[in-house]
N, C-alpha and C positions, 0 to 999 in steps of 0.2 A: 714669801716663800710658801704662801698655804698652796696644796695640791685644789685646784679643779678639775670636775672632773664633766665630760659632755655623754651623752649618750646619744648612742645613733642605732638607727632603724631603716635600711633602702633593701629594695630588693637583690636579689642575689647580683643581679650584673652591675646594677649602678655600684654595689660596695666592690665589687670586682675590680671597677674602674674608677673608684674613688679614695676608697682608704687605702690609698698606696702605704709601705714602708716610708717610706720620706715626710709624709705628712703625720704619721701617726710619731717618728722620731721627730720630727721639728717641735710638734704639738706638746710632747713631752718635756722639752728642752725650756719650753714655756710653762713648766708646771702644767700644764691641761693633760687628761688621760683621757681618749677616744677609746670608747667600751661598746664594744658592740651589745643591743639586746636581745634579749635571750627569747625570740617567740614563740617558744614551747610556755613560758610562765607565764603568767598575768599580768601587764604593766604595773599595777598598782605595789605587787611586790617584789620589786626590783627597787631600786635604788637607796636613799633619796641621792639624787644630782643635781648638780647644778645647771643642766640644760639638756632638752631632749631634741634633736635632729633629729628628722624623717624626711621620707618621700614616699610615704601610703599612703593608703584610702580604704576605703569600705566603712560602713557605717562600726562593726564591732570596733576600728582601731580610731575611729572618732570618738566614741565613748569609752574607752580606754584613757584616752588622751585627755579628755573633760574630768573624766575622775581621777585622775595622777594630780592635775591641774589640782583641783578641791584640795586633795588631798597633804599634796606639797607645794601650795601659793608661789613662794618664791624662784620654783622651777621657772626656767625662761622656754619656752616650746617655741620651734622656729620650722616652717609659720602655723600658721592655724589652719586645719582642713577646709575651712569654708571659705578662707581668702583664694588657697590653692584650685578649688574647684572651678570656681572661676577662670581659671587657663583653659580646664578641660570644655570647655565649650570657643569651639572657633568664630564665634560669632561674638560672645558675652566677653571673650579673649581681647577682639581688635575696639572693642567699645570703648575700653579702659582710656585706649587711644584716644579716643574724641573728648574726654574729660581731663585732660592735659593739655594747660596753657604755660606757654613759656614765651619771652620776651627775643622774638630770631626777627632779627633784622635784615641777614644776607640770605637766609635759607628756610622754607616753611619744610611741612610732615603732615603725613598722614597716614591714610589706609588706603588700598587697590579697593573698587568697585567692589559688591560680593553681594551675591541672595543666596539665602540657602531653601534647598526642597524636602520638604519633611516626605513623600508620598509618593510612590510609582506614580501614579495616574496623570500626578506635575510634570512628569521627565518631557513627555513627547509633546505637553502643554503649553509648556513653559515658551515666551518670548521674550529672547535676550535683549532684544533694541527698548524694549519697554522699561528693562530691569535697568537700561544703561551699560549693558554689556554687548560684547560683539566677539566673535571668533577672532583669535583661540583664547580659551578658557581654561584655568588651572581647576579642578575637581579636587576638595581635600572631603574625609572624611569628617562631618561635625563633629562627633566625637577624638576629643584631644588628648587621651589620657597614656599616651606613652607607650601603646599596644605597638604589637606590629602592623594589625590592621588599619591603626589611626593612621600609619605613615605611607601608608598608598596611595598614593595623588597622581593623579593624569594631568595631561595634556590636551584638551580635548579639539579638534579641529573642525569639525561640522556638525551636524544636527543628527547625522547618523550614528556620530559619538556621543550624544546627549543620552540617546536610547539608550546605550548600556551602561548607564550611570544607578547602581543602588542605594537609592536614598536608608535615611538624613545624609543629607552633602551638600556641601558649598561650594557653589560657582564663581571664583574670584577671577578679577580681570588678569590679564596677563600683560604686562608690562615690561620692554627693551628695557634692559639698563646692564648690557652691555657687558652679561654673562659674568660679574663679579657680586657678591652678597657679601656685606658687612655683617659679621655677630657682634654684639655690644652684651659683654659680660659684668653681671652685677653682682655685685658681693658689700652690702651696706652699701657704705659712702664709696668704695671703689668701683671704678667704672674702667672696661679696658676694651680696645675694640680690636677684632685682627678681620684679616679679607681670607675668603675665599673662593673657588670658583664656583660658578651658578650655573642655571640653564641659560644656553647661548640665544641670543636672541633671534626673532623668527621675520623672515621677512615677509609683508604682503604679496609680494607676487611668488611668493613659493608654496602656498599653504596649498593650491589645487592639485600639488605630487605628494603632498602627505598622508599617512595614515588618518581612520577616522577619530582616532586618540592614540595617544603613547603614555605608557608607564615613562615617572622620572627617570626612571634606569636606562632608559630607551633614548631619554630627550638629549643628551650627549650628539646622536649621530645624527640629528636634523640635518645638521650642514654639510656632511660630507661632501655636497660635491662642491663645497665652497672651500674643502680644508688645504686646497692646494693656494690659494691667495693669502699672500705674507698679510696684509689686513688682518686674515682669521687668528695667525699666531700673535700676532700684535695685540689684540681684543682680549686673547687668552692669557697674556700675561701679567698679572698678578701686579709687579714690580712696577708696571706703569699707569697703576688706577691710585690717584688719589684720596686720601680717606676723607671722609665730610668731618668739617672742622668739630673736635674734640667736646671744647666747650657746648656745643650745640647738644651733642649726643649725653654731654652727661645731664646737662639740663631735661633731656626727655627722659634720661632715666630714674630721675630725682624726682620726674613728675608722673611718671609708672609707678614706681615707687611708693608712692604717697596714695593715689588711686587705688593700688591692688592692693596695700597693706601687706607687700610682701618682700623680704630683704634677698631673695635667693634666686635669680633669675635671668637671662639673657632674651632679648629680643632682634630678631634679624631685619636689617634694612636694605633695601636697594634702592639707586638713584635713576630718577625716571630720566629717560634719553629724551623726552619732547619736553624739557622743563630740568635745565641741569643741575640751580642749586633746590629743587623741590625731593625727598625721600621719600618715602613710602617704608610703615613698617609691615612687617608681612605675617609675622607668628611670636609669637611670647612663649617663651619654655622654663617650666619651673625648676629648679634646681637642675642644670642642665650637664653637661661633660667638662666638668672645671678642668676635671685631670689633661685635657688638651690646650688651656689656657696654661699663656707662662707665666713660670711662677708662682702656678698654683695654690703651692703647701705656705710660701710665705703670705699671702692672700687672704686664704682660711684660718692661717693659724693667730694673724692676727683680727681677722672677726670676729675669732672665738674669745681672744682675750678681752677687747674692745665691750662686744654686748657685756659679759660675762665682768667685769670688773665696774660696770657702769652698774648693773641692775636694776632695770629698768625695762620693764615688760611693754613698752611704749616702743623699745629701741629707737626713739627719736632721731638721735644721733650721736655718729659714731666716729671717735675720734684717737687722735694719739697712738695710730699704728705706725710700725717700723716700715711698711710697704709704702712705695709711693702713691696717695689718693689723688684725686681728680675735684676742685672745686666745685660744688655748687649749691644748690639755694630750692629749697621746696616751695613748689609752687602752688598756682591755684585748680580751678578742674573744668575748664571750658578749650576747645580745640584752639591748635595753631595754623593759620596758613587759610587756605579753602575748608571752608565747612563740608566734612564727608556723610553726618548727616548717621544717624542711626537706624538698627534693624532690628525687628522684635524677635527676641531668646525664649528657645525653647526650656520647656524644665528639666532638666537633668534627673533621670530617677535612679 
């Protein structure tokens, strides 16, 4: 019957979009009180709670957090800013990936090709065949931290689109897989995965009618003059892509997991078309849009009880929720499938 209580901390849209009414009633219903904090005060004098949720940064709300930490030991903080920053770099991001070994028999993983250019003077330098790359190339920004401008990624189709690329960016390969993208959402030991629609895939003998790059937003209309072939609405339909088997996915996610020392996160896969039971992950996102997974509030409300009753700043593992979880087994931290082989990380200042 004891009242716990969590405290939380996200910026204004994620609370927007996450502490619905329904989750902050279910959470209630379990004895948990979700308190939002107060950022006018000083962390140190608020509370004490029994657990602090976030999704900031900057160095003052790290130190904040390290001396709440001192101050009240048996707070549980979920997760640690130095685990989290680690996403924010797209390169130090898909690495995690290559220190995940898991035991797949019918299906390997990995990561799409990618260099990234720290430097104007690299852009019109740079030789893709050398990198192991070739047109068209997806362009994200290194910087992963959740901006708007982190989430501008092109398309890029020649070398005259390389030129207006503004570094730090990453040139990842571009891979068919047949305009569907898997999220694989992680909440501890729950793992849940739903489909959605992707960029449609691009055919070689079409790239000479294209733009010299396309914004994401733009990459929808490549195929117009193909939307009239039943094939294209067939490709686009959702209902007839199969998901890669379960167990597979939870096992990478037990092995992300364990690597990034982080409990709160989804990563996106797609299934390469020249290799059909091979995956590819493509982006890891920290505490991502729960509220569009189902089921959400029953999800989180039992994570919160699970860490929260265990006490156990390890969060090892998590168990005896009322949500249905997903089997699996922590693993070790070497790649599965083809070795993809690492890239040297810039420092994050």
């Amino acid at each position: 019957d004891e009242e716990i209580q969590c405290w939380v901390r996200f910026s204004s849209k994620k609370q927007a979009s996450f502490i619905q009414v329904s989750l902050v009633n279910l959470a209630k219903e379990r004895g948990i009180d979700l308190i939002k904090i107060d950022t006018d005060k000083p962390l140190i004098d608020q509370g004490p709670f029994d657990c602090v949720l976030h999704k900031m940064d900057g160095d003052d709300w790290k130190r904040q957090l390290k001396e709440y930490g001192s101050e009240f030991p048996q707070a549980l903080i979920i997760d640690s800013p130095e685990a989290i920053e680690r996403l924010h770099n797209r390169i130090s991001m898909l690495q995690a990936v290559g220190e995940v070994e898991i035991d797949c028999e019918n299906a390997s993983f990995g990561i799409p090709k990618q260099t990234v250019i720290y430097d104007v003077k690299m852009v019109s330098a740079i030789n893709l065949e050398s990198e192991g790359l070739e047109f068209p190339v997806i362009a994200k920004p290194l910087v992963a931290d959740g901006s708007a401008k982190s989430h501008k990624m092109l398309l890029v189709f020649n070398k005259d689109g390389l030129r207006k690329l503004k570094p730090p960016i990453v040139l990842q390969e571009f891979v068919n897989h047949g305009a569907v993208i898997f999220k694989v959402y992680v909440v501890g030991d729950y793992v849940k995965c739903v489909k959605r629609k992707s960029l449609p895939d691009v055919k070689e003998d079409g790239l000479g009618r294209l733009e010299s790059y396309l914004p994401f937003s733009q990459v929808s209309n490549l195929n117009n003059f193909e939307k009239n072939d039943d094939k294209y609405y067939k490709l686009m339909n959702l209902e007839n892509t199969e998901f890669p088997p379960l167990s597979f996915l939870t096992d990478i996610a037990r092995g992300l997991r364990r690597v990034t020392k982080l409990h709160l996160f989804n990563f996106d896969v797609i299934r390469d078309d020249r290799v059909g039971n091979r995956y590819l992950i493509i982006d890891i996102n920290y505490f991502p849009g729960y509220a569009k997974m189902p089921n959400y509030e029953c999800v989180l409300t039992d994570f919160f009880w699970d860490v929260l009753n265990q006490n156990d700043k390890s969060l090892g593992s998590l168990k005896n929720g009322h949500c249905e979880k997903e089997a699996g087994v922590l693993v070790g931290n070497s790649g599965c499938g083809e070795d993809e082989g690492t890239l040297p990380v810039s420092r994050l200042r």
